[in-house]
C-alpha positions in Angstrom: 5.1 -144.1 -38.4 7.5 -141.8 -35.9 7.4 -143.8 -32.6 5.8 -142.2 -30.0 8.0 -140.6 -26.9 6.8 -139.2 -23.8 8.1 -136.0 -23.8 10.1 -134.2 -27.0 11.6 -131.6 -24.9 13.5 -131.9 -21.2 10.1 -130.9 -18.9 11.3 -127.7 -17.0 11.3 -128.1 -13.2 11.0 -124.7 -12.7 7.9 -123.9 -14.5 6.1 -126.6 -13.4 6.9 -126.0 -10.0 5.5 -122.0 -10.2 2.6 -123.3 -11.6 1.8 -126.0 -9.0 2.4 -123.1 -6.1 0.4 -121.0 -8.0 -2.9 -123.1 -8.7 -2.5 -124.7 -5.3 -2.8 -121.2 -3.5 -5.7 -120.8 -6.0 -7.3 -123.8 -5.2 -6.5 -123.1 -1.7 -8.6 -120.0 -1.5 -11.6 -121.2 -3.7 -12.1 -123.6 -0.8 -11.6 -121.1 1.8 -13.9 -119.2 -0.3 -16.5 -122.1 -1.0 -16.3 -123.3 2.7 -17.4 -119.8 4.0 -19.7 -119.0 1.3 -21.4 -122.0 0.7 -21.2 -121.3 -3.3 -22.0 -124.6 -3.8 -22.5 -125.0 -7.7 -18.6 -123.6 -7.3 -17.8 -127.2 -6.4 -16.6 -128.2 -9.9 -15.0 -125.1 -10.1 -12.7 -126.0 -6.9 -12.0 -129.5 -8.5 -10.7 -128.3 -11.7 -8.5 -126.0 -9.4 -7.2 -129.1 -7.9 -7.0 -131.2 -11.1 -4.2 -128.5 -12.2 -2.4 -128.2 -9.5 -2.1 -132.1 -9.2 -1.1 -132.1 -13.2 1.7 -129.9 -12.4 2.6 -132.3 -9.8 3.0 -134.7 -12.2 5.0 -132.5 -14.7 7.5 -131.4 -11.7 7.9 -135.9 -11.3 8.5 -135.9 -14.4 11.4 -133.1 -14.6 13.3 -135.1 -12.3 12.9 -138.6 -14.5 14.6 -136.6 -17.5 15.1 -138.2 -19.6 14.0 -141.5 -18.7 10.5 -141.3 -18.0 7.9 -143.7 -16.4 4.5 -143.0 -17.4 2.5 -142.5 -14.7 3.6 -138.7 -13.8 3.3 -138.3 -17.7 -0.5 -140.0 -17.5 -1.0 -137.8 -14.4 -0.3 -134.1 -16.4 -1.3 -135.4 -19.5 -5.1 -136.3 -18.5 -5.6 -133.7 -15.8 -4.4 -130.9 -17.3 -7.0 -131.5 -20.2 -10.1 -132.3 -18.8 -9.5 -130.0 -15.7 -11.5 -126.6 -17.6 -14.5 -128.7 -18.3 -14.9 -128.7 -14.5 -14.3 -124.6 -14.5 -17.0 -124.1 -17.3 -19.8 -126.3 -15.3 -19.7 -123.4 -12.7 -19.2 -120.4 -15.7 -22.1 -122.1 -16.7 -24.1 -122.3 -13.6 -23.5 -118.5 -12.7 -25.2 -117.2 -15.6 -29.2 -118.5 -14.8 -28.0 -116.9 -11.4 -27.0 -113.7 -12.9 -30.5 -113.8 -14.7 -32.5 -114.6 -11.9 -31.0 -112.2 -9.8 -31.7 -109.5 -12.2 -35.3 -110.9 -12.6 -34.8 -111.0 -16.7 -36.0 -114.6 -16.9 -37.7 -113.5 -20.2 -34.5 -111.3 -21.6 -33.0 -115.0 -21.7 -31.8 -116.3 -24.8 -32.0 -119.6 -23.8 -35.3 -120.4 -20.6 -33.5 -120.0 -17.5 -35.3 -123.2 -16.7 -32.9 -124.7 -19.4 -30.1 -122.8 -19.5 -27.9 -124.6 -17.1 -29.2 -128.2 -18.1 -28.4 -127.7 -21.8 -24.3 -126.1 -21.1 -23.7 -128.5 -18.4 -24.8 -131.7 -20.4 -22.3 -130.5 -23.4 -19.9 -129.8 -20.6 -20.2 -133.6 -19.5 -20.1 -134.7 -22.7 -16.8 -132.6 -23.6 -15.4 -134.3 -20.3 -16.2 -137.5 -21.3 -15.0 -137.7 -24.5 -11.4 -135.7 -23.6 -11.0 -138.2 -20.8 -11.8 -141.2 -22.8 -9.4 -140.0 -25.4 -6.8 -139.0 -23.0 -6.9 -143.1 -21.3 -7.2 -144.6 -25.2 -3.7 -142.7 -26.2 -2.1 -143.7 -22.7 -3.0 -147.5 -22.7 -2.1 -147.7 -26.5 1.3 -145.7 -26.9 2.1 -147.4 -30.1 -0.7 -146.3 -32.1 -2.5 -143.3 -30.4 -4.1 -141.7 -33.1 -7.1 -143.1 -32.0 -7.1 -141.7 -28.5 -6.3 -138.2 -30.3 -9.4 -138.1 -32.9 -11.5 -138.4 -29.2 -9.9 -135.6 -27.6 -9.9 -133.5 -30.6 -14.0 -134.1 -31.2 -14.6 -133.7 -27.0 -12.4 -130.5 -27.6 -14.6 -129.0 -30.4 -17.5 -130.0 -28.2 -16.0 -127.9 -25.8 -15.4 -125.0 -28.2 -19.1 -125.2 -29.7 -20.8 -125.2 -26.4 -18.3 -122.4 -25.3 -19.0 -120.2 -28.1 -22.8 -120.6 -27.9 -22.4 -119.7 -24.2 -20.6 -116.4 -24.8 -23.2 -115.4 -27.4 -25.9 -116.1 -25.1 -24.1 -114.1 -22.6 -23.6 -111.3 -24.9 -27.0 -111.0 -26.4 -28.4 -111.2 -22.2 -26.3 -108.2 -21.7 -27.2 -106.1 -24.7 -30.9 -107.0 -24.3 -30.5 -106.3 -20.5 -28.9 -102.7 -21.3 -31.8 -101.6 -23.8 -35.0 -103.3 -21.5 -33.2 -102.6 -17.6 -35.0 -104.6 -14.8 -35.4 -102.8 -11.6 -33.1 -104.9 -10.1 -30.4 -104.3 -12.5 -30.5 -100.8 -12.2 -30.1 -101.4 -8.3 -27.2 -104.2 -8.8 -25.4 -102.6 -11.8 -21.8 -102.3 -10.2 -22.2 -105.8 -9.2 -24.2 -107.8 -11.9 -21.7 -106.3 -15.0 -18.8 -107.1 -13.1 -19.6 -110.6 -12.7 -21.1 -111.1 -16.4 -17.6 -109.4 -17.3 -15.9 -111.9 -15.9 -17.9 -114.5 -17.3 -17.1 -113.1 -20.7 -13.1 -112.8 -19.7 -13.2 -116.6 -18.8 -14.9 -117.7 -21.6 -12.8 -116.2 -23.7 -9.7 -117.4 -22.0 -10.8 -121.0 -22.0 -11.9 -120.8 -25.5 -8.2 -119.7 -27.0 -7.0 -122.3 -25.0 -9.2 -125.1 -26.3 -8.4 -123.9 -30.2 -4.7 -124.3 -29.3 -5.1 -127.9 -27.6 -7.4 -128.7 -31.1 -4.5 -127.1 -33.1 -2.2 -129.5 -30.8 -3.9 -132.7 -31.5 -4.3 -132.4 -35.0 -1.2 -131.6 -35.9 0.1 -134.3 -34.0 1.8 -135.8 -31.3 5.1 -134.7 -33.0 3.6 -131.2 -34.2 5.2 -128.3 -33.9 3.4 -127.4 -30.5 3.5 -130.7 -29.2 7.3 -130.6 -29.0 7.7 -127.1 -27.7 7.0 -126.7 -24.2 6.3 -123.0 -24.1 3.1 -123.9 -25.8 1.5 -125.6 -23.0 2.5 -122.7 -20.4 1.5 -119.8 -22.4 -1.8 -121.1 -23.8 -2.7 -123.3 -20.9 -1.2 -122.8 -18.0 -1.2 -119.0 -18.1 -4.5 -118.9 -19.4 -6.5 -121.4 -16.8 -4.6 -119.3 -13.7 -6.4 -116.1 -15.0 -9.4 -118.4 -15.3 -8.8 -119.5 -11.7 -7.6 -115.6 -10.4 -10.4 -113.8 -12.3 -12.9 -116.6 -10.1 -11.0 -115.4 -7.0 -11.4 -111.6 -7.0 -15.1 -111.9 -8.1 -16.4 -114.4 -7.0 -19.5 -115.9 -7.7 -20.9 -115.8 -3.8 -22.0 -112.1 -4.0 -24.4 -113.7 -6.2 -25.5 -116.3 -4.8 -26.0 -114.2 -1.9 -28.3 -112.1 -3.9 -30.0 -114.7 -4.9 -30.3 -116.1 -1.5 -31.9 -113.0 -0.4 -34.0 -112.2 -3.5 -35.8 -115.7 -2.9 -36.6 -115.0 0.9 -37.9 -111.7 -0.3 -40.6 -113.9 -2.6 -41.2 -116.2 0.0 -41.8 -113.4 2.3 -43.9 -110.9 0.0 -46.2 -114.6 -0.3 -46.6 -115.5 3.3 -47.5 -111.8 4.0 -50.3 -112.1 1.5 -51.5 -115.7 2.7 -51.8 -114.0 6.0 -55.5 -112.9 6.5 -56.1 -109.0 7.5 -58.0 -108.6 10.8 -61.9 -109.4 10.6 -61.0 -111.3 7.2 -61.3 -114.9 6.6 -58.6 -117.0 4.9 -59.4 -118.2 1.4 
């Protein structure tokens, strides 16, 4: 068995250092964002914003070590910068009931709205888990971690089947939405195919960069992308900052304010009709 190394390349100081001034100004404005907004289902979203700025903190540690490394910078980038898109596809995932909602196609669903965000979060937890539990098996056993890789791969596919379920759902809403319209998303259709776009644009991107990251692990920790660190910025760290961008120029509060006001609106039709007309009793 090849002995396992912490890195098989000198980690570039440079790269990692873009990248954690770049998701750090993202994560910066997502809370600014959040805070002013009150998105809160956008709450994971923010933490997976944080989890990859802090792995690049630990890559950028890890440049200056070269080439004798301690692991916990290598723990550090290694963990969070796996399990941090499971925390940006709980709030992907949360959007899309909103989207529904907001347009009033509750029955245009293909999954119940009522279910919707239950069923992709739960596989999103379970995707975490497992990719987590993997990622602390291969650290604490660096002599054998074969083991720890199996777990991350299955979380991973986990990831990719929910994922891909997801954007089908998502695509069949949309074409069943454009041949029945709602009124409402006649009104709202600047806004509503903008954001379901976006939806589609980050699932996509996440879902490339989970096939590469299963492509990764099974070919090893001494694979061909394992030891080439051009990998990891093209198909993850380029990826999740369009993940993280896209979330910033549309963001999800312009639904959520819909939402907001589409549910007073209910409220309000309700108490106007609970109110009893002059010379009339209540029932």
């Amino acid at each position: 068995m090849v002995a396992w190394v912490l890195y098989y390349y000198n980690p570039s100081s440079a790269a990692a250092g873009i990248f954690l001034v770049l998701f750090g100004l993202g994560a910066l404005l997502h809370f600014y964002q959040l805070v002013r907004t009150r998105t809160w289902f956008m709450i994971p979203f923010l933490i997976g914003a944080i989890l990859e700025t802090v792995g690049y903190v630990g890559r950028l540690l890890s440049s200056f070590q070269s080439p004798n490394w301690t692991t916990g910078p290598y723990i550090i980038q290694s963990a969070l910068l796996l399990i941090a898109p499971a925390f940006f596809a709980a709030s992907i995932y949360m959007e899309l009931g909103r989207i529904v909602r907001v347009l009033e196609a509750e029955k245009l669903a293909v999954v119940p709205v009522r279910w919707l965000t239950a069923i992709f979060v739960t596989g999103d937890v379970l995707s975490f888990l497992m990719q987590a539990s993997g990622a602390g098996l291969m650290v604490q056993n660096t002599s054998n971690p074969d083991m720890g890789e199996h777990i991350i791969v299955g979380g991973l596919f986990v990831q990719i089947i929910f994922f891909g379920f997801f954007f089908i759902t998502t695509m069949f809403f949309q074409l069943r939405i454009g041949r029945s319209p709602t009124s409402a998303s006649i009104d709202l259709s600047s806004i509503w195919k903008k954001h379901l776009f976006t939806l589609h644009a980050c699932s996509i991107l996440i879902l490339v960069r989970s096939v590469v990251r299963v492509v990764e692990y099974l070919q090893g920790y001494t694979g061909f992308i394992a030891v080439h660190e051009v990998f990891l910025y093209i198909f993850d760290a380029v990826l999740m900052l369009a993940v993280v961008i896209c979330m910033n120029f549309t963001h999800p509060s312009e639904i959520n304010c819909l939402l907001g006001r589409s549910d007073w609106m209910i409220r309000g039709v309700k108490a106007h009709k609970s109110v009893p007309r002059s010379g009339e009793l209540p029932m």
